[in-house]
Backbone and ligand atoms as CSV (ligand in chain L), in Angstrom:
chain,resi,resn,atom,element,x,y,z
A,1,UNK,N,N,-62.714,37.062,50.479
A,1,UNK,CA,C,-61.833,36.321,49.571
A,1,UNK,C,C,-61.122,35.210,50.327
A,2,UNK,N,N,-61.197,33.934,49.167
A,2,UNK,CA,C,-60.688,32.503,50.512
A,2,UNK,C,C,-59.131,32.397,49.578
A,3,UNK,N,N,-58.117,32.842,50.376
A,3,UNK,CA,C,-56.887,33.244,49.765
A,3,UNK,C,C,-55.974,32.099,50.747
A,4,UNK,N,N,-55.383,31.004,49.734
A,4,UNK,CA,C,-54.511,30.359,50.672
A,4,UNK,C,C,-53.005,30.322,48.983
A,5,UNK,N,N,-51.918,30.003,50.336
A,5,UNK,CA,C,-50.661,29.677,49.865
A,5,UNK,C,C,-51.076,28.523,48.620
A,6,UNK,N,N,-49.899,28.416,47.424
A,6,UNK,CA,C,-50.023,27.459,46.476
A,6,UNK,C,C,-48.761,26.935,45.938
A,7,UNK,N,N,-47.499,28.302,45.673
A,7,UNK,CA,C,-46.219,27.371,45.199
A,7,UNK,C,C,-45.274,28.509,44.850
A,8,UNK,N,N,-43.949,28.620,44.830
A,8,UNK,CA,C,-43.333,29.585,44.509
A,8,UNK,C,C,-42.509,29.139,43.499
A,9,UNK,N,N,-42.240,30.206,42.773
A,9,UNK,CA,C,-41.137,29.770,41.196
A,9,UNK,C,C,-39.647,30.824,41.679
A,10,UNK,N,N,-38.545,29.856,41.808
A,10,UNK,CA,C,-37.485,29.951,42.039
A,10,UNK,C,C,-36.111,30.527,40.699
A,11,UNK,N,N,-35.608,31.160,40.597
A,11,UNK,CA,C,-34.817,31.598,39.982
A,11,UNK,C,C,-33.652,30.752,39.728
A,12,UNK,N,N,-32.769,30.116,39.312
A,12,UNK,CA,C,-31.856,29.193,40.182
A,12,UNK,C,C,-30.426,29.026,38.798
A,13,UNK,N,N,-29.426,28.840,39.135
A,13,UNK,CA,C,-28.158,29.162,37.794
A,13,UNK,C,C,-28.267,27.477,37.623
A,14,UNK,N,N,-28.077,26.520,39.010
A,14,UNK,CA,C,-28.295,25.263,38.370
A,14,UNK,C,C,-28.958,23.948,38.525
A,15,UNK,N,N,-30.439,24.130,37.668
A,15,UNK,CA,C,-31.065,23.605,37.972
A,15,UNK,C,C,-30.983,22.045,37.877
A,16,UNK,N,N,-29.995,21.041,37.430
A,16,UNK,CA,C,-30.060,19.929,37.944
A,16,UNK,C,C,-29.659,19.624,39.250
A,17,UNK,N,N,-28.552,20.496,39.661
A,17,UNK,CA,C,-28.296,20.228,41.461
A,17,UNK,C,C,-29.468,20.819,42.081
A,18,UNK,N,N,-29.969,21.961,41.981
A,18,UNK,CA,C,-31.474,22.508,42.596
A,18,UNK,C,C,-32.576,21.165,43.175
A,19,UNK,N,N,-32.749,21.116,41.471
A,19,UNK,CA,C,-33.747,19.610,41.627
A,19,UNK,C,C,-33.386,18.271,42.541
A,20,UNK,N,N,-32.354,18.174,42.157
A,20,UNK,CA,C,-31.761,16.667,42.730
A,20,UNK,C,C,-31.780,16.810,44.184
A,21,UNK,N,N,-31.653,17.946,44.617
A,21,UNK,CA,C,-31.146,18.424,46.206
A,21,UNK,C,C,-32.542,18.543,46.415
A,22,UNK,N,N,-33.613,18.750,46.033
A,22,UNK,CA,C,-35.276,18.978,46.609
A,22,UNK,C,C,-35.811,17.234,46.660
A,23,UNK,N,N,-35.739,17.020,45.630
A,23,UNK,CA,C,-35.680,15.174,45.301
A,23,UNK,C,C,-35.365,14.089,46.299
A,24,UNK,N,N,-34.076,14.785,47.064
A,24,UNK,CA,C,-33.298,13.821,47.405
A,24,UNK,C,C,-33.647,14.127,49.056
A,25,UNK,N,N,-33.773,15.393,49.815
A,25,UNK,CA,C,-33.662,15.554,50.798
A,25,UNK,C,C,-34.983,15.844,51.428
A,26,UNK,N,N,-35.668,16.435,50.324
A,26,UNK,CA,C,-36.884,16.871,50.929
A,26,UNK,C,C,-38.795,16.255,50.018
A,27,UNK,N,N,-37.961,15.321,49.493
A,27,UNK,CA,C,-38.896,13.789,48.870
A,27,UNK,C,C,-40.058,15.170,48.396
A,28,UNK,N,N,-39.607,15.582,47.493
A,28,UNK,CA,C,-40.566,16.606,46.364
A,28,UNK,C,C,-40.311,15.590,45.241
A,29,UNK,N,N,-41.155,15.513,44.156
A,29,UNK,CA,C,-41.100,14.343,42.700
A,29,UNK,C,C,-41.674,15.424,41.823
A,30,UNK,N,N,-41.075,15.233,40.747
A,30,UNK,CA,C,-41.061,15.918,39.781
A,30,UNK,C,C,-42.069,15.854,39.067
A,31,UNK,N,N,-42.948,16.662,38.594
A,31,UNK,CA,C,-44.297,16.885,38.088
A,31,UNK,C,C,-44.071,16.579,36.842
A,32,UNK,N,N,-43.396,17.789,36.277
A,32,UNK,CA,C,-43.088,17.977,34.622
A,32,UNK,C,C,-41.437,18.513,34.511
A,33,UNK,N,N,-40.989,18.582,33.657
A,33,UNK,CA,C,-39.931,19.939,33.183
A,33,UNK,C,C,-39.795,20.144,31.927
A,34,UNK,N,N,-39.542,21.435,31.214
A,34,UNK,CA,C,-40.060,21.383,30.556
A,34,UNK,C,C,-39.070,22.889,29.936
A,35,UNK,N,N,-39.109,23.421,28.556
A,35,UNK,CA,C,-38.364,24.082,28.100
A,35,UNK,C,C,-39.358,25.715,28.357
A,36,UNK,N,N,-38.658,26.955,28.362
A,36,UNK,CA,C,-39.817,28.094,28.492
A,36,UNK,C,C,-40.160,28.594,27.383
A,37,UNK,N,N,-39.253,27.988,25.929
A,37,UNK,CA,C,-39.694,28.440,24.849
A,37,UNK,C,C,-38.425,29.407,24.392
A,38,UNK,N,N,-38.405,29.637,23.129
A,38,UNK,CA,C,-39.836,29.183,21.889
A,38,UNK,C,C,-39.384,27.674,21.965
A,39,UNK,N,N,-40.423,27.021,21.644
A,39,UNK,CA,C,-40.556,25.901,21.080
A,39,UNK,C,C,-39.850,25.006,22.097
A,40,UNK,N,N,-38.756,23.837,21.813
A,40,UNK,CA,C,-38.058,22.569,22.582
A,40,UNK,C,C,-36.661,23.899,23.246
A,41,UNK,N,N,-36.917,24.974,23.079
A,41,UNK,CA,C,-35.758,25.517,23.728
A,41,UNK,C,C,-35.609,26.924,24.336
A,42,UNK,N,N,-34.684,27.170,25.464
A,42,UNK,CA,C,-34.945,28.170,25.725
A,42,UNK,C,C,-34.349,27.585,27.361
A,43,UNK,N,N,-34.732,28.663,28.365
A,43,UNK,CA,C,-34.211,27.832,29.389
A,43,UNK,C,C,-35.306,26.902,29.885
A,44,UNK,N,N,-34.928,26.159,30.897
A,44,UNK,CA,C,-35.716,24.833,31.289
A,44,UNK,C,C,-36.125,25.280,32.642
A,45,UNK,N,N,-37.362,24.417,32.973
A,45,UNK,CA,C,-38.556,24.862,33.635
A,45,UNK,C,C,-38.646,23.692,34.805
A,46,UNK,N,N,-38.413,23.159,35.762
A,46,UNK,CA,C,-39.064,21.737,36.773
A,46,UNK,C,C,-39.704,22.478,37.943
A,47,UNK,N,N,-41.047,21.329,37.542
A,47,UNK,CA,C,-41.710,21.653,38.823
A,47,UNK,C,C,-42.499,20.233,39.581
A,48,UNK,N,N,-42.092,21.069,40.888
A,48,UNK,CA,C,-41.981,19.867,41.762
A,48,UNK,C,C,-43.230,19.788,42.954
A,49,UNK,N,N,-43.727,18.357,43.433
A,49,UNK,CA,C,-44.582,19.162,44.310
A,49,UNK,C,C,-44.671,17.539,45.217
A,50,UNK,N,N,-45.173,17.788,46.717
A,50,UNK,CA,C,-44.817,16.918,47.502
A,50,UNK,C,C,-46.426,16.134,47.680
A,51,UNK,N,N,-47.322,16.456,47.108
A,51,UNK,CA,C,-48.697,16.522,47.304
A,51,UNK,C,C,-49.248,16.193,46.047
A,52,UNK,N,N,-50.782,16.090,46.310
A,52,UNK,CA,C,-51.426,15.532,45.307
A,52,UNK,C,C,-52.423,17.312,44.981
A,53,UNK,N,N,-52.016,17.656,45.531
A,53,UNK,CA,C,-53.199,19.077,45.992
A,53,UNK,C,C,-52.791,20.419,45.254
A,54,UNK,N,N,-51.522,20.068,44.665
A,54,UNK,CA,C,-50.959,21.056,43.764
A,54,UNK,C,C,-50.535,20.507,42.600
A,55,UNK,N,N,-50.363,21.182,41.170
A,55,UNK,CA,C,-49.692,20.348,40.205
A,55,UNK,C,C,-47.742,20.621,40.775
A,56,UNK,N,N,-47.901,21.724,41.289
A,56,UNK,CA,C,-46.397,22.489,41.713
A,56,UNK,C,C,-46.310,23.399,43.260
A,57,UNK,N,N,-45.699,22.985,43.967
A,57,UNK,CA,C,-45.563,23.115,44.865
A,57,UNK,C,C,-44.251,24.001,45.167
A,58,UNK,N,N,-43.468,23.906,44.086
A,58,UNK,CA,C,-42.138,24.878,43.797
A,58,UNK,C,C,-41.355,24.350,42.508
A,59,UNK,N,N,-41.146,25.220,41.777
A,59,UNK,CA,C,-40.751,25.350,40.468
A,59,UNK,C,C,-39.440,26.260,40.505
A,60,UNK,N,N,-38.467,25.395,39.507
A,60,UNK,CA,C,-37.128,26.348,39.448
A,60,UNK,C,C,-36.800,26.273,38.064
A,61,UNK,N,N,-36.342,27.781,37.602
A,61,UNK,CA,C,-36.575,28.073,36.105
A,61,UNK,C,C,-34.921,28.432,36.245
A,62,UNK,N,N,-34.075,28.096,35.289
A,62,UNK,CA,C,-32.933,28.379,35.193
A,62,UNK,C,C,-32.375,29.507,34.413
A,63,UNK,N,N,-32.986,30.282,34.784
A,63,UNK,CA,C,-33.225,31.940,34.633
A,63,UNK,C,C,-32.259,33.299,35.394
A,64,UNK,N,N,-31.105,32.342,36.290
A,64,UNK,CA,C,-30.823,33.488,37.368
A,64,UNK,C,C,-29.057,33.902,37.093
A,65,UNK,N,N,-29.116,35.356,36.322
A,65,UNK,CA,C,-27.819,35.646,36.337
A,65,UNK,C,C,-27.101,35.342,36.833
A,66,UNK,N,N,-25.856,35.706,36.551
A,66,UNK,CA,C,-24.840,35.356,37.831
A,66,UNK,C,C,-24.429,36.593,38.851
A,67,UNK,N,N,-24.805,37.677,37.991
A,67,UNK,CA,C,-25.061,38.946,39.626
A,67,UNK,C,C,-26.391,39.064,40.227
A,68,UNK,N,N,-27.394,38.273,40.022
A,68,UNK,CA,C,-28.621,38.838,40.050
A,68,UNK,C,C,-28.547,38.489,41.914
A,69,UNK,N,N,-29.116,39.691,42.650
A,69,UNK,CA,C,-29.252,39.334,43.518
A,69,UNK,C,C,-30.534,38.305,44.482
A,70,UNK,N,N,-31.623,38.618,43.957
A,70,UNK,CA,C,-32.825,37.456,44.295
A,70,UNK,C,C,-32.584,36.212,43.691
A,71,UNK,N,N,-33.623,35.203,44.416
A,71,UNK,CA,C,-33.724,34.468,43.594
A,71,UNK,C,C,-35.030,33.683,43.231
A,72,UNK,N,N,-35.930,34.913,43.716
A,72,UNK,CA,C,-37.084,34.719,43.297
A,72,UNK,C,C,-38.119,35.187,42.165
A,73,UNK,N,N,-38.490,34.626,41.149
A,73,UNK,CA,C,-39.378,34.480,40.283
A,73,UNK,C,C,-40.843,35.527,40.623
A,74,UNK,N,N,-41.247,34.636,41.178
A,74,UNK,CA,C,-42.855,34.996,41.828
A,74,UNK,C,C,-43.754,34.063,43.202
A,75,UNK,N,N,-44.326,34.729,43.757
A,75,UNK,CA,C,-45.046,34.273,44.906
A,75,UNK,C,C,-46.382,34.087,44.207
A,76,UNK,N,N,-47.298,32.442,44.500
A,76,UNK,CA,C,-48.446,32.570,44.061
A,76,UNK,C,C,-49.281,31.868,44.965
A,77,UNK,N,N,-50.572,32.427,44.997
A,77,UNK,CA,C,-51.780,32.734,45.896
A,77,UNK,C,C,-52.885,32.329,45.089
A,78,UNK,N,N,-53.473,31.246,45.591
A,78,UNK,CA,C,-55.026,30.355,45.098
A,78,UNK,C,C,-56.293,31.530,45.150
A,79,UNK,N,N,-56.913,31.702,44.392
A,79,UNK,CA,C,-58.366,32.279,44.796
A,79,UNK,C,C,-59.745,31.436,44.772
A,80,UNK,N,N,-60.823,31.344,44.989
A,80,UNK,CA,C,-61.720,30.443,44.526
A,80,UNK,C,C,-62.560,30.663,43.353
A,81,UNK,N,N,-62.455,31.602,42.507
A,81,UNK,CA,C,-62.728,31.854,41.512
A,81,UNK,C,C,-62.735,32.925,40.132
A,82,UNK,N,N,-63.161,32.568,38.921
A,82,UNK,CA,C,-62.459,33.428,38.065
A,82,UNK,C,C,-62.911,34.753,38.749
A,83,UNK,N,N,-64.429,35.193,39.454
A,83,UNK,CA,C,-64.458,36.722,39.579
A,83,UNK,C,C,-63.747,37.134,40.463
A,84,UNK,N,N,-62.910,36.250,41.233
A,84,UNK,CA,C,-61.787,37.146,42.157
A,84,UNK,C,C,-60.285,36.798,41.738
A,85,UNK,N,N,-60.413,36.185,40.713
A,85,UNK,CA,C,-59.338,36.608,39.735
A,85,UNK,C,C,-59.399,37.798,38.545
A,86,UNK,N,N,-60.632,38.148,38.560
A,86,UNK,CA,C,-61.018,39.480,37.729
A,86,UNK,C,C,-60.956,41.125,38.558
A,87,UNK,N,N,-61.301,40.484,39.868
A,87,UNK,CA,C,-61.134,41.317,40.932
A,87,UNK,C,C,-60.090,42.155,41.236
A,88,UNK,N,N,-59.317,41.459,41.042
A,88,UNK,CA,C,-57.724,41.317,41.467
A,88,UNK,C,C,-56.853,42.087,40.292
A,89,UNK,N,N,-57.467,41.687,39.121
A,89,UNK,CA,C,-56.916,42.315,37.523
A,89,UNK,C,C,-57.537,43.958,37.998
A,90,UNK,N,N,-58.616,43.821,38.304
A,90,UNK,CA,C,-59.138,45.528,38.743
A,90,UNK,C,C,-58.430,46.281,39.625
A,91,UNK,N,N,-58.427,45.940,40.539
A,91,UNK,CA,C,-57.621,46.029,41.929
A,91,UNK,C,C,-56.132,46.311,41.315
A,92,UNK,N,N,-55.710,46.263,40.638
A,92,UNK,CA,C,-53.847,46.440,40.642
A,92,UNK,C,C,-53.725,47.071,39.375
A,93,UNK,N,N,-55.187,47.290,38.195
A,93,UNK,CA,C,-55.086,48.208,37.514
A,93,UNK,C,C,-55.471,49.982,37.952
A,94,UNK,N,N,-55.962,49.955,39.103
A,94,UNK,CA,C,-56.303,51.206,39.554
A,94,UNK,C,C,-55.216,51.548,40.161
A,95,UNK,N,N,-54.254,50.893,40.555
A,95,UNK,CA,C,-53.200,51.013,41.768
A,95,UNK,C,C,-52.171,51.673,41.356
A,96,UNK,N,N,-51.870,52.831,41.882
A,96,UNK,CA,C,-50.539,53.503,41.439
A,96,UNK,C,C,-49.448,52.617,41.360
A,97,UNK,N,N,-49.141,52.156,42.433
A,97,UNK,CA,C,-48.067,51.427,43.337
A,97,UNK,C,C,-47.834,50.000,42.219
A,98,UNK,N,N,-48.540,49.951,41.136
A,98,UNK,CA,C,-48.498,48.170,40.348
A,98,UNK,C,C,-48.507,48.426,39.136
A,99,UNK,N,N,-49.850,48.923,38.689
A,99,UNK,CA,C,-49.398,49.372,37.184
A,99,UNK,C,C,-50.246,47.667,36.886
A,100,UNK,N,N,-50.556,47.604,35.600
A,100,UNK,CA,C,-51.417,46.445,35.062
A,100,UNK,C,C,-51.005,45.143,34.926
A,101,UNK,N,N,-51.870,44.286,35.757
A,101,UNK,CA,C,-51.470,42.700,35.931
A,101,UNK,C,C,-51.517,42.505,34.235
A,102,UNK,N,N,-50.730,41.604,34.258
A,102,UNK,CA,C,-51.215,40.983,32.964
A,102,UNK,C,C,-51.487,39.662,32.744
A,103,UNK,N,N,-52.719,39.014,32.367
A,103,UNK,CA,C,-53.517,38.027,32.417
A,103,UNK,C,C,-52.739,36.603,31.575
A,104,UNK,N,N,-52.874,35.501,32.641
A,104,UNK,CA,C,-52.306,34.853,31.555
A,104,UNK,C,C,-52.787,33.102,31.988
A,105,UNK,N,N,-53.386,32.287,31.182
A,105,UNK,CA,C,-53.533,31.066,31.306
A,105,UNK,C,C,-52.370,29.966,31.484
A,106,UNK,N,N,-52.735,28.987,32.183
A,106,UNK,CA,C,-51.568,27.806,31.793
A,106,UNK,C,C,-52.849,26.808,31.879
A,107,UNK,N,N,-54.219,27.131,31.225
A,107,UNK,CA,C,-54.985,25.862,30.788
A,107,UNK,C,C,-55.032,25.348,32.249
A,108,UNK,N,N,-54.550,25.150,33.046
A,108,UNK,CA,C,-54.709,24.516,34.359
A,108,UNK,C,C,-55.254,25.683,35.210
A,109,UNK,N,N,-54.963,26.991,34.896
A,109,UNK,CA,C,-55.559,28.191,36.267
A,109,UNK,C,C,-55.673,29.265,35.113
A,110,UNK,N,N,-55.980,30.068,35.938
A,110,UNK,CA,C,-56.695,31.437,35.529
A,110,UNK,C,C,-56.083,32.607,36.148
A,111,UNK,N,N,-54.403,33.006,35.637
A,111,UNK,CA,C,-53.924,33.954,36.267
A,111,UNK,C,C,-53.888,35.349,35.733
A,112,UNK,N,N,-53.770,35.962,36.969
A,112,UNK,CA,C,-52.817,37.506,36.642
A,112,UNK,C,C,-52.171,37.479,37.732
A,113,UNK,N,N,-50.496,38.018,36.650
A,113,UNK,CA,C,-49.603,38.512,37.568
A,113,UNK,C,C,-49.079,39.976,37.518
A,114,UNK,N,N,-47.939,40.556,38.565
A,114,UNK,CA,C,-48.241,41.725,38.608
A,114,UNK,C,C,-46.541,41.894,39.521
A,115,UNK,N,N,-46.610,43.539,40.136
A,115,UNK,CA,C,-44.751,43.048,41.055
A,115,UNK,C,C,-45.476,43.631,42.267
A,116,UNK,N,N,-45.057,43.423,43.089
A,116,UNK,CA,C,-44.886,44.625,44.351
A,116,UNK,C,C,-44.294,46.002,43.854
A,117,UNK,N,N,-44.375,46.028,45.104
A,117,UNK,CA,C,-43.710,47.611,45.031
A,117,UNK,C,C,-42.057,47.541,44.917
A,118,UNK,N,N,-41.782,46.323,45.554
A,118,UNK,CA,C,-39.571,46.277,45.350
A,118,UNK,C,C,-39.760,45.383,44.371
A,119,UNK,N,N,-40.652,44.722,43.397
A,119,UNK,CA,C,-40.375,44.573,42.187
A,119,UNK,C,C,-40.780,43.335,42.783
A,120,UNK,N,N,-41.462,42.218,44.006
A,120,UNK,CA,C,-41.172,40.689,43.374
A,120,UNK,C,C,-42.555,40.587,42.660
A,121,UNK,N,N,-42.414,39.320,42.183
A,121,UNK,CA,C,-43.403,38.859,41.221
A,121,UNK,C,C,-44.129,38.349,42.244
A,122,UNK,N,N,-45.571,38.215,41.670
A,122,UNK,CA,C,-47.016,37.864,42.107
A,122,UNK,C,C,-48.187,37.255,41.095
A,123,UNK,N,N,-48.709,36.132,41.572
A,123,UNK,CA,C,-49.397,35.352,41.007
A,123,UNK,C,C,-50.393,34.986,41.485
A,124,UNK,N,N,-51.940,35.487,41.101
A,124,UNK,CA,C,-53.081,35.130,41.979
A,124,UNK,C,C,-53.644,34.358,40.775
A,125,UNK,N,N,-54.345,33.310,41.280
A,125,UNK,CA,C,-54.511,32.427,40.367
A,125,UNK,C,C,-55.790,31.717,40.487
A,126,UNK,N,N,-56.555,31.218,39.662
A,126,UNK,CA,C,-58.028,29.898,40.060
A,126,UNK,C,C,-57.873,29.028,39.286
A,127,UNK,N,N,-58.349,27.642,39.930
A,127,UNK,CA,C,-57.933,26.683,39.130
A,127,UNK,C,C,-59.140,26.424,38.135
A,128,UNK,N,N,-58.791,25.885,37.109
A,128,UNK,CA,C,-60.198,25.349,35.966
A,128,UNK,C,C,-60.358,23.923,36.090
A,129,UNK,N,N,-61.235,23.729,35.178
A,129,UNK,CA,C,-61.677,21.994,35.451
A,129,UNK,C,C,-60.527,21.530,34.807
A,130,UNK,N,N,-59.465,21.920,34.675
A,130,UNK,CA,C,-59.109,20.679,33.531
A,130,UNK,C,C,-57.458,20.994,34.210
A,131,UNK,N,N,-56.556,20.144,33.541
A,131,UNK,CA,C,-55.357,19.309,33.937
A,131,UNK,C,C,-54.767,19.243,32.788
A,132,UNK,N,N,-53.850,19.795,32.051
A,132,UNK,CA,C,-52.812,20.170,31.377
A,132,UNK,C,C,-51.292,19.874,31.407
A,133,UNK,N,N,-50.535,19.264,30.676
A,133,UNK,CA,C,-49.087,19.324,30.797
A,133,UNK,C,C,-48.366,20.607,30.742
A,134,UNK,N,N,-47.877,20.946,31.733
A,134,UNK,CA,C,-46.996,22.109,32.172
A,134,UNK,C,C,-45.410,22.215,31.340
A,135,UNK,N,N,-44.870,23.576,31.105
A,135,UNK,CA,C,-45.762,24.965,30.636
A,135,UNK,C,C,-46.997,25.134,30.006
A,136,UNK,N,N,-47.378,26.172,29.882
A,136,UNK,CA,C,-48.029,26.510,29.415
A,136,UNK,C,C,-48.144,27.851,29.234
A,137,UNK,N,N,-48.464,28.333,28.488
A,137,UNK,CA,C,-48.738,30.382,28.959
A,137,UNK,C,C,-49.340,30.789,27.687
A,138,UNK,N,N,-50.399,31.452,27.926
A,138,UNK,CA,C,-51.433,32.166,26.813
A,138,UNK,C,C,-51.967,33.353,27.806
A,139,UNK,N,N,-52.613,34.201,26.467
A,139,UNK,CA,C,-53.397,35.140,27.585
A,139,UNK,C,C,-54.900,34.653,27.554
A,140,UNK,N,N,-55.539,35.494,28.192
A,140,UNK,CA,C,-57.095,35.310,28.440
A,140,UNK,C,C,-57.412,36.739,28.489
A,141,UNK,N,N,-59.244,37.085,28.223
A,141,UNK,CA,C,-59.550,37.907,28.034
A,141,UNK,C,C,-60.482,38.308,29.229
A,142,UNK,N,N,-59.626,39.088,30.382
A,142,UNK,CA,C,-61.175,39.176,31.520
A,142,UNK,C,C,-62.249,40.130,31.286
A,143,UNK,N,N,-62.243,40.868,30.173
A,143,UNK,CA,C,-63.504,41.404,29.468
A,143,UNK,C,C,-64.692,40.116,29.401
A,144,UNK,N,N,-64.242,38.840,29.069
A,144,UNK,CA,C,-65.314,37.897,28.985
A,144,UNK,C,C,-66.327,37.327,29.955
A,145,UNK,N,N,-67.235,37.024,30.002
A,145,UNK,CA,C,-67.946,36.334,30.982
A,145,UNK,C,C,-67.320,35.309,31.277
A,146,UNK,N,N,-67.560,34.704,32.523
A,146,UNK,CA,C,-67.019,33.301,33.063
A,146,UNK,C,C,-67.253,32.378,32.294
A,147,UNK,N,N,-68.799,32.185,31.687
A,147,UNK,CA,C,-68.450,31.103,30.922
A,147,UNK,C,C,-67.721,31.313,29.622
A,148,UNK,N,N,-67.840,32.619,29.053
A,148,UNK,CA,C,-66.846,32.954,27.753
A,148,UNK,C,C,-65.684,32.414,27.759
A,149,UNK,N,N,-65.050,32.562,28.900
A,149,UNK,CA,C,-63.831,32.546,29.567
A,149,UNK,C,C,-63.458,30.875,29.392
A,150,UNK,N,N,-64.295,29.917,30.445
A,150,UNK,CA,C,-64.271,28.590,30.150
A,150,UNK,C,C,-64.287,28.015,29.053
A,151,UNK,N,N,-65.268,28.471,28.075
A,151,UNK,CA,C,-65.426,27.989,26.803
A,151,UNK,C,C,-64.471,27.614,26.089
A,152,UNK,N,N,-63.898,29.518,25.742
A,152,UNK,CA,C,-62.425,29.985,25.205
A,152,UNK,C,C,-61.842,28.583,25.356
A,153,UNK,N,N,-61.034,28.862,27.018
A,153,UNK,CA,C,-60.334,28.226,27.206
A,153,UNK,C,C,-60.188,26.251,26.792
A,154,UNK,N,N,-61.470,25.805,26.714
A,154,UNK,CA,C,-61.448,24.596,26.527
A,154,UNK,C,C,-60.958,24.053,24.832
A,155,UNK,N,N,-61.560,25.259,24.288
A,155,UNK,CA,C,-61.357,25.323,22.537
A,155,UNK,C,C,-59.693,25.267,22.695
A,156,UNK,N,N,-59.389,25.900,23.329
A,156,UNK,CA,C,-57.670,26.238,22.929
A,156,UNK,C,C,-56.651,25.627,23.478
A,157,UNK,N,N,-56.821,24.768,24.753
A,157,UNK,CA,C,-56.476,23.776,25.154
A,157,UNK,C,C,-56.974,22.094,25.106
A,158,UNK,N,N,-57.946,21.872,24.398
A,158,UNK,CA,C,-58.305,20.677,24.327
A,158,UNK,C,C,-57.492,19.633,23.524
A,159,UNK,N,N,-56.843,20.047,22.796
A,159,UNK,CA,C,-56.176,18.800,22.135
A,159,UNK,C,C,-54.533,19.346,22.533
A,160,UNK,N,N,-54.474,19.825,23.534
A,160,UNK,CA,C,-53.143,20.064,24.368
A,160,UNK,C,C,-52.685,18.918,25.223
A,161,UNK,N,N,-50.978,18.239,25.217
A,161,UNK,CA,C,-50.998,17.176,26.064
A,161,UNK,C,C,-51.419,16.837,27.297
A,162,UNK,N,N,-52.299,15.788,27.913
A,162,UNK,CA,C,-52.652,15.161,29.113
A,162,UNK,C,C,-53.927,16.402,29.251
A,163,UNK,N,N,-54.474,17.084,28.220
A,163,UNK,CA,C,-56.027,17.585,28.851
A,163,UNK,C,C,-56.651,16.671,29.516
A,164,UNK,N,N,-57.080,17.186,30.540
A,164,UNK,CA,C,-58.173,16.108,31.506
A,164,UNK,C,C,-58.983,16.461,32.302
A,165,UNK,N,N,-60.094,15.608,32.423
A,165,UNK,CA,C,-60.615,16.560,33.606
A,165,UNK,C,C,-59.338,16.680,35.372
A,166,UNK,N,N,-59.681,17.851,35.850
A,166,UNK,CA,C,-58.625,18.147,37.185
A,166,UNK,C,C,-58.862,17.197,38.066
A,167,UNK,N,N,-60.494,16.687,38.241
A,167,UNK,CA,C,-60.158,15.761,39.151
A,167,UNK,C,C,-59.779,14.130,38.671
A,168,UNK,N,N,-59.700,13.680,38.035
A,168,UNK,CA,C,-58.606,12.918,37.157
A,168,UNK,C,C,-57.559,12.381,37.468
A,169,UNK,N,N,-56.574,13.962,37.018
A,169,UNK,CA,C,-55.419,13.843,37.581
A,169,UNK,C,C,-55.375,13.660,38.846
A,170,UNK,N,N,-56.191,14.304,39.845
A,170,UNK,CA,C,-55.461,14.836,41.145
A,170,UNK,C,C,-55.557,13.295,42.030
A,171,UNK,N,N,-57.126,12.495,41.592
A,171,UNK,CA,C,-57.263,11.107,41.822
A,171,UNK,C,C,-55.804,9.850,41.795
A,172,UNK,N,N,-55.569,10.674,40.272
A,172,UNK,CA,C,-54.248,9.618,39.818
A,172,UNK,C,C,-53.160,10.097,40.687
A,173,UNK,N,N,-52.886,11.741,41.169
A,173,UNK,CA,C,-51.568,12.081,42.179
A,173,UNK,C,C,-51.721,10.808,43.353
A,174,UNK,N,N,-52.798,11.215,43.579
A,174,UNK,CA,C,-53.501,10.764,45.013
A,174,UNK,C,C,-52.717,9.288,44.971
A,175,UNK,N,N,-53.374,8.726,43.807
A,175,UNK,CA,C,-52.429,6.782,44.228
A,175,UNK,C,C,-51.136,6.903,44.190
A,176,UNK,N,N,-50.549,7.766,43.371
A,176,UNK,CA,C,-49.113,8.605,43.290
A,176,UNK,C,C,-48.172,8.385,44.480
A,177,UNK,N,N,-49.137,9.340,45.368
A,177,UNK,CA,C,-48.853,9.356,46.324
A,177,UNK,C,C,-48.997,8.674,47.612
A,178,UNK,N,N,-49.505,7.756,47.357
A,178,UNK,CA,C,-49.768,6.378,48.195
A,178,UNK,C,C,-51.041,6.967,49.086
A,179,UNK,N,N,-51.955,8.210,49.225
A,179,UNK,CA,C,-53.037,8.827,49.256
A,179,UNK,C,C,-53.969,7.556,50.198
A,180,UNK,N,N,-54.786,8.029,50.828
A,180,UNK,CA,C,-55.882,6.819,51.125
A,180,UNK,C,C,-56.980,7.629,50.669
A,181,UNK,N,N,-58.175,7.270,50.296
A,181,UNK,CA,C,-59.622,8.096,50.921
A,181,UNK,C,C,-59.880,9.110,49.777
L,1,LIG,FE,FE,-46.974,30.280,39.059
């Protein structure tokens, strides 16, 4: 399994100083932000990323009590594809210690998440062809074949904002980002 780092989602009470302070000091630009729902409301979502190589590189959801002691969301981990993102749904449904990932799209990847054992969140994820405006969250069915899976997914995200093909976007980060090559 080719398992590399991808982006962590932050817990945070206030997310315009959060943002502004990542913005300002550590030249992260803001991808999207965006509400978690239902609908235009709910708490708010920014995600930020310093690269052309991620859509999010760290995301802060304004989600975090005021006793809560963490302030972390979830840790997430790239795979290279949906069967070791199906893998992985197997793997943590047999597992005493986890108890059942539960599968979930953002049209841009192909996740399941799941906790540790002290409860943090976990996100193994593959990316799809396509490029989506963030949030997003649906489930998916890993009973399906890969291409079932793709298909699905294209039907139900295609007339979703900024569908595109991924390399597209990542071309357009790339000049974004003043990118060469
Ligand atoms: Fe994530």
């Amino acid at each position: 399994m080719d398992i590399s780092w991808s982006h962590a989602v932050i817990r945070v009470r206030d997310i315009d100083a959060v943002v502004k302070f990542y913005c300002d000091v550590l030249e992260f630009e803001i991808a999207d932000r965006g509400y978690l729902g239902p609908g235009d409301t709910g708490p708010e979502i920014a995600f930020l990323s310093g690269s052309s190589s991620d859509h999010h590189q760290i995301a802060f959801a304004s989600i975090r009590g005021p006793e809560e002691a963490t302030s972390l969301e979830h840790l997430a981990f790239r795979v290279g594809s949906i069967a070791e993102v199906k893998a992985m749904i197997e793997r943590v449904s047999a597992d005493e210690r986890v108890g059942d990932g539960l599968p979930l799209t953002h049209g841009n990847a192909l996740s399941v998440y799941f906790k540790d054992p002290e409860g943090n969140g976990i996100e193994i994820f593959c990316d799809t062809p396509w490029h989506v405006k963030q949030p997003q969250a649906q489930g998916w069915d890993p009973s399906m074949s890969d291409e079932e899976v793709l298909t699905d997914l294209e039907s139900r995200f295609r007339d979703a904002p900024e569908f595109s093909p991924m390399a597209d976007y990542r071309a357009k980060r790339a000049i974004d980002f003043g990118e060469s090559g």
